[in-house]
VEXDREN-2710 file (C-alpha; in Angstrom, 1 decimal):
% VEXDREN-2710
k/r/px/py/pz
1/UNK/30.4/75.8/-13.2
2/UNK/30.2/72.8/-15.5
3/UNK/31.4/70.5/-13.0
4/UNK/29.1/71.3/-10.8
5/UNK/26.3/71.3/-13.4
6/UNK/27.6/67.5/-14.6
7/UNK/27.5/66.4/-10.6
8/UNK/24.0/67.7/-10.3
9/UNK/23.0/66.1/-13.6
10/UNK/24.5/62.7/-12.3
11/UNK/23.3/62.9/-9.2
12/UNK/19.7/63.7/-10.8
13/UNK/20.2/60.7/-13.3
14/UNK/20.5/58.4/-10.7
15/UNK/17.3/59.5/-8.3
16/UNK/15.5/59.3/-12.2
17/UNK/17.3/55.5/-12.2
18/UNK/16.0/54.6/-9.2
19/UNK/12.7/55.4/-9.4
20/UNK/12.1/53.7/-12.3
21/UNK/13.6/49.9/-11.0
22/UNK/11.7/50.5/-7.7
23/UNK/8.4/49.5/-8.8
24/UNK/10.0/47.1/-11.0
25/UNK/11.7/45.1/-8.1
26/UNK/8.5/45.8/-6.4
27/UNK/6.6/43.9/-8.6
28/UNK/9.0/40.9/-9.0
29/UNK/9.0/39.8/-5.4
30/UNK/5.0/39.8/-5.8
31/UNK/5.2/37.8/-9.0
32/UNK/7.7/35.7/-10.9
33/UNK/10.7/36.0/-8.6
34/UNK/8.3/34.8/-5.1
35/UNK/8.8/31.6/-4.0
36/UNK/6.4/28.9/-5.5
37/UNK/3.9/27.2/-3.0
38/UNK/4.1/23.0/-2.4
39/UNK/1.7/21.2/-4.5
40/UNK/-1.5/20.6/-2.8
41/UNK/-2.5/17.0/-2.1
42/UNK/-5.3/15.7/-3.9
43/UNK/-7.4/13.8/-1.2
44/UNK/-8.1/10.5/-2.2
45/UNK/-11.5/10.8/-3.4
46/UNK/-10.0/13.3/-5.8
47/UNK/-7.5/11.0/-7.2
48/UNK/-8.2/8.9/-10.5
49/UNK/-9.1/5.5/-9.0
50/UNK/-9.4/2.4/-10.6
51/UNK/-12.8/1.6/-11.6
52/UNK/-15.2/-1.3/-12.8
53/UNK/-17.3/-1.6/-15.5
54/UNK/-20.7/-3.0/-16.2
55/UNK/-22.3/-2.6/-19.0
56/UNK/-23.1/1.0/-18.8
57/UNK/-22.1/1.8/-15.3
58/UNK/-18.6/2.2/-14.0
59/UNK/-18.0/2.5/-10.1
60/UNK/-14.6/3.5/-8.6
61/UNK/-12.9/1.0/-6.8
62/UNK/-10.9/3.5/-4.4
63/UNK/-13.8/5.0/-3.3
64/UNK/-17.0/3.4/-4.1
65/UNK/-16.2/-0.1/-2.9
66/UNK/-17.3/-1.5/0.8
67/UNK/-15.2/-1.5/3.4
68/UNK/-14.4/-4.3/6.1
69/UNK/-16.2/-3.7/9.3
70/UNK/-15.4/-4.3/12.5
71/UNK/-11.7/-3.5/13.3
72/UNK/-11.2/-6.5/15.9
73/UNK/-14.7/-8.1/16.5
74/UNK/-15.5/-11.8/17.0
75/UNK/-14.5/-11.9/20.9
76/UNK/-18.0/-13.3/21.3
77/UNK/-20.1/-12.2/24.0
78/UNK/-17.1/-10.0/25.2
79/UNK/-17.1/-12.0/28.6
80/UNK/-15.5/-15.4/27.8
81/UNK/-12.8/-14.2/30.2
82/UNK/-15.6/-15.0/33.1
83/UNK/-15.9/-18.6/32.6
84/UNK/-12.8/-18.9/34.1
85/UNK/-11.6/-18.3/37.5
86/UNK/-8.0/-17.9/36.7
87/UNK/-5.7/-18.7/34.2
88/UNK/-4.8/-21.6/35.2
89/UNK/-8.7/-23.2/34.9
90/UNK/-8.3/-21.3/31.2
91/UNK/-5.9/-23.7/30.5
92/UNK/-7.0/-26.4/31.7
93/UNK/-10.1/-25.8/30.0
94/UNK/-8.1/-25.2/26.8
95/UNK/-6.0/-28.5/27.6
96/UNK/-9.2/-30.6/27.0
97/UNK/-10.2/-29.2/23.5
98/UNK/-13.0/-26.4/25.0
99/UNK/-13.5/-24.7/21.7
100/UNK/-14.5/-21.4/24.0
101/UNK/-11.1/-21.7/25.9
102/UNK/-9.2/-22.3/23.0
103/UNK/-10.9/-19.2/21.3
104/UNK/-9.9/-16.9/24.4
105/UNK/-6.0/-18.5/25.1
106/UNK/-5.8/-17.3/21.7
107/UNK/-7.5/-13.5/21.8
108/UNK/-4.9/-13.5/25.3
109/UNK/-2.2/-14.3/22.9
110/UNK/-2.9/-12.2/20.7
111/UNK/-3.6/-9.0/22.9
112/UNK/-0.8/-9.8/25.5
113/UNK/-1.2/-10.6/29.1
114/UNK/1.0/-10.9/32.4
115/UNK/0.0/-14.6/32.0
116/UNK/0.1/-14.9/28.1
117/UNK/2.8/-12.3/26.6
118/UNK/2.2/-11.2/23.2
119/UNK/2.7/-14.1/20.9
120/UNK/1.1/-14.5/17.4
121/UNK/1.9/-18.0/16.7
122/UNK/0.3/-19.4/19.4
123/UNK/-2.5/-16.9/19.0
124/UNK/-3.3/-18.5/15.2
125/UNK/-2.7/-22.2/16.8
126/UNK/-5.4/-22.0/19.5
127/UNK/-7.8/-20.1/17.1
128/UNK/-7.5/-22.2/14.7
129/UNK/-8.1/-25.4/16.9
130/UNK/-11.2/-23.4/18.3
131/UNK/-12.3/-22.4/14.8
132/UNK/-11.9/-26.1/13.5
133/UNK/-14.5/-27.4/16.7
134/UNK/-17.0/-24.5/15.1
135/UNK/-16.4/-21.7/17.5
136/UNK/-17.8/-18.8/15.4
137/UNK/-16.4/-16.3/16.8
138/UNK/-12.8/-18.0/16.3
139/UNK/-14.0/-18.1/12.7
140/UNK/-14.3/-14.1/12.3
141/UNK/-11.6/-12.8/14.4
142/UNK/-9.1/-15.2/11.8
143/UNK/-11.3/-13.6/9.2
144/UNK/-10.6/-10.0/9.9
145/UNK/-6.5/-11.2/10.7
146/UNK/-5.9/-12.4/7.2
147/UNK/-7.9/-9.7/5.9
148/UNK/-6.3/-7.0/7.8
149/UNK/-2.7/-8.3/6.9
150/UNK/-1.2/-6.6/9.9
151/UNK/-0.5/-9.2/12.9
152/UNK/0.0/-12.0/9.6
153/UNK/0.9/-12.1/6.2
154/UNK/-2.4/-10.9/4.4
155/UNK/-4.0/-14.1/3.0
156/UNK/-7.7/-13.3/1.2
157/UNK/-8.4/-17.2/0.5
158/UNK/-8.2/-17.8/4.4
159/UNK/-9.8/-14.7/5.1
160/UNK/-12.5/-15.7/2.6
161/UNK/-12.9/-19.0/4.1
162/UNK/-13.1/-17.9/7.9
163/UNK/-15.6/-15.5/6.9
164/UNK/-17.6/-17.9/5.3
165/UNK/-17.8/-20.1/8.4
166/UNK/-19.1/-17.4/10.6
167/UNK/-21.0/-16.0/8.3
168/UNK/-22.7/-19.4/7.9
169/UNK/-23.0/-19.7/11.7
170/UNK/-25.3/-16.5/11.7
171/UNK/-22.6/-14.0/12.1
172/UNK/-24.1/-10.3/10.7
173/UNK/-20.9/-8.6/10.5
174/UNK/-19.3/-11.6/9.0
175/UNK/-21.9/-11.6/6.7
176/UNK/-21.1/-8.1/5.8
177/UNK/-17.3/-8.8/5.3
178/UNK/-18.0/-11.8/3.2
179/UNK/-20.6/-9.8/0.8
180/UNK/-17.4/-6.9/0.5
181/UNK/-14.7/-9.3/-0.5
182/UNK/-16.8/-11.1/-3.0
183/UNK/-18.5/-7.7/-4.2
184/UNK/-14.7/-6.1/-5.0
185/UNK/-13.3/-9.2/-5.8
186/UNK/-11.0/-9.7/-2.9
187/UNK/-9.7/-13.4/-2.7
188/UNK/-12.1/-14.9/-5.4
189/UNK/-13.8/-13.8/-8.5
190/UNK/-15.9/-11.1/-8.3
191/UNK/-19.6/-11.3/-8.0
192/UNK/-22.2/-8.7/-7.4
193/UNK/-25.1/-10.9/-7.2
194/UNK/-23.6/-12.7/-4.4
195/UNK/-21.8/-10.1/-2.7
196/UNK/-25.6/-8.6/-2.9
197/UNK/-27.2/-11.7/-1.1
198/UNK/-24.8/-11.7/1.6
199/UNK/-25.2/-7.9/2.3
200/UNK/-29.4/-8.4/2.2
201/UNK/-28.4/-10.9/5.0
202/UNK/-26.4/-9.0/6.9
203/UNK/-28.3/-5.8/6.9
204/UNK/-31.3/-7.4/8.6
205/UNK/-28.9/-7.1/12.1
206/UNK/-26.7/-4.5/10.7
207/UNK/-27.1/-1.1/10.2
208/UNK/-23.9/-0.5/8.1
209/UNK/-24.5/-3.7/6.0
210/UNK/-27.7/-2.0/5.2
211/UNK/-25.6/1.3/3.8
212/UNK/-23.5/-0.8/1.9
213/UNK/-26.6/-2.7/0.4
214/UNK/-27.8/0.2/-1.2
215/UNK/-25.0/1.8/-1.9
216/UNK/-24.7/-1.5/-4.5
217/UNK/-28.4/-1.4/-5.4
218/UNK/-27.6/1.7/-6.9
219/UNK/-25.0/1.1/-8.7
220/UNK/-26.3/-2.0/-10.2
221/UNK/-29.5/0.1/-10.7
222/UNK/-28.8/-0.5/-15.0
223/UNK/-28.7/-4.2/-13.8
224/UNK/-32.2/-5.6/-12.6
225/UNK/-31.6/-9.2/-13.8
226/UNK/-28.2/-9.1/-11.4
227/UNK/-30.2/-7.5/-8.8
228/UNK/-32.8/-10.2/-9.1
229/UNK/-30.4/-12.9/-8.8
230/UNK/-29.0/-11.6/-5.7
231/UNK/-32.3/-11.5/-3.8
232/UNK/-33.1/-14.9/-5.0
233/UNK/-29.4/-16.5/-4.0
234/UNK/-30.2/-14.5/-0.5
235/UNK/-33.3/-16.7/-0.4
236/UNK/-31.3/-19.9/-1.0
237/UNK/-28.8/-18.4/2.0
238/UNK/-32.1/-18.1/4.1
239/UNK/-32.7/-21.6/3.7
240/UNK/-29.1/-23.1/4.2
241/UNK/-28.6/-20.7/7.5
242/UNK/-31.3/-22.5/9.0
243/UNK/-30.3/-25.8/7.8
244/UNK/-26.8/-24.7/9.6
245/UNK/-28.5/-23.8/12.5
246/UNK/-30.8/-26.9/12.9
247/UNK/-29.7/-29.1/16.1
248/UNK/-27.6/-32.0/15.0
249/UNK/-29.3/-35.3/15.8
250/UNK/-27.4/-36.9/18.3
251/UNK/-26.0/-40.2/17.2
252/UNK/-28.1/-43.2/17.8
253/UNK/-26.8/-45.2/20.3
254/UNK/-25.3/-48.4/19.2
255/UNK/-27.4/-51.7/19.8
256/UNK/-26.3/-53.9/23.2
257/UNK/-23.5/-56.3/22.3
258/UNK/-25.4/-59.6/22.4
259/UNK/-23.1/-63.0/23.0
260/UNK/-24.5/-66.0/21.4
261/UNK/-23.9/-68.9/23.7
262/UNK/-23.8/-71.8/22.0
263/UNK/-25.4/-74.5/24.5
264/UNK/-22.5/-77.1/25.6
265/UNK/-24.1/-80.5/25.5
266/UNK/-22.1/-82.9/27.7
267/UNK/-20.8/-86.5/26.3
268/UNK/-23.4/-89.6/26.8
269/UNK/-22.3/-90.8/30.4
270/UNK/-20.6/-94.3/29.6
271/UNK/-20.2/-96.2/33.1
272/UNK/-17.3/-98.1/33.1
273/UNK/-18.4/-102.7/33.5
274/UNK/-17.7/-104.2/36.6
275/UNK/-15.1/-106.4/36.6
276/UNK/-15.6/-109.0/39.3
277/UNK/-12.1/-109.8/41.1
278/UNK/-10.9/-113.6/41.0
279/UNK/-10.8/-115.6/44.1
END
């Protein structure tokens, strides 16, 4: 009889055992033991940017600064391919120096055709030949290349430059582009009153440039003297885009090359004597 009383009481110990690690290993599959969850990504409005400072304010540049517009752009009218019959007039065309043939052979390049395979070199060379006879829309599409960094080596000085000359020629979208790098100090020093000018420009034509114009208004809202200079240096701009746009005077004509003939006056006639012959 005590053996069998010891089995029961073992047998009873362990149900007793049991009952009390269940809820214990219950409970650490819900808690400490579970397996802990991946981190979850901060987007990048969350994330600690860099930021500016002025005076006062202080924008972030992750974030708050403007954006490049336009993700190709500057093809123009979008139909320079129709001025050409074929490929062959392109070239020609292109051959004699047409800035608007240059400009395309180069967008071809570029984008890759059965007549002009992808090639980037040549795409630069024959923009930059058009861009250097004042084909604006050359100008921009180099712009947003170098800016972009993605066909060539990112280069914000040439970017800056391109930019410049399209946004000169009465490009609005260059305009845009060209207030952004100067307002977050891409590829020069930055400057808010002319990054301001250049978007007050822009956003005449351009419905985004007008977003990104306020968007600096009110950050420089603690600044009125740097407000003011903008809209006077967009006043100056006013003035040298219409200067830009004046027609050139055509060269005047050179004067007739006149030839002075100096009048020939012959020799006094001398007539020879007579000499009477001898008999």
């Amino acid at each position: 009889m005590p053996a069998i009383h010891s089995k029961k009481m073992t047998i009873f110990s362990r149900i007793l055992l049991l009952a009390f690690l269940f809820p214990a290993l219950a409970l650490s599959q819900t808690t400490g033991d579970a397996p802990s969850q991946p981190p979850v990504k901060k987007s990048r409005s969350q994330k600690n940017a860099p930021s500016v400072k002025v005076d006062a304010a202080t924008v972030a540049d992750g974030d708050s600064a403007p954006v490049l517009i336009s993700t190709t752009g500057g093809r123009g009218a979008g139909n320079d391919h129709q001025k050409w019959p074929n490929f062959a007039a392109l070239q020609k065309a292109a051959d004699e120096q047409n800035p608007d043939a240059l400009y395309e052979l180069g967008q071809r390049y570029l984008e890759g055709t059965p007549d002009t395979p992808k090639n980037i070199t040549r795409a630069l060379l024959n923009m930059e030949d058009a861009a250097r006879r004042g084909q604006r829309a050359a100008h921009f599409r180099l712009g947003k290349l170098y800016a972009d960094g993605v066909e060539t080596p990112r280069d914000y000085a040439k970017a800056l430059a391109h930019y410049k000359a399209a946004a000169l020629a009465g490009d609005p979208i260059a305009q845009h582009n060209l207030g952004a790098m100067i307002s977050t100090g891409r590829g020069v020093k930055r400057d808010y009153a002319e990054g301001l000018a250049w978007f007050i420009l822009a956003a005449r034509k351009n419905s985004e440039a007008a977003e990104s114009e306020k968007k600096l208004r009110d950050f420089l809202a603690k600044q009125p003297a740097t407000i003011a200079a903008g809209e006077k240096r967009a006043a100056e701009l006013d003035i040298e885009l219409v200067r830009q746009s004046a027609p050139k005077p055509a060269a005047p004509k050179p004067d007739p090359l006149k030839v002075e003939v100096a009048p020939i006056t012959p020799p006094p006639f001398q007539p020879m004597p007579i000499v009477p012959l001898g008999n």
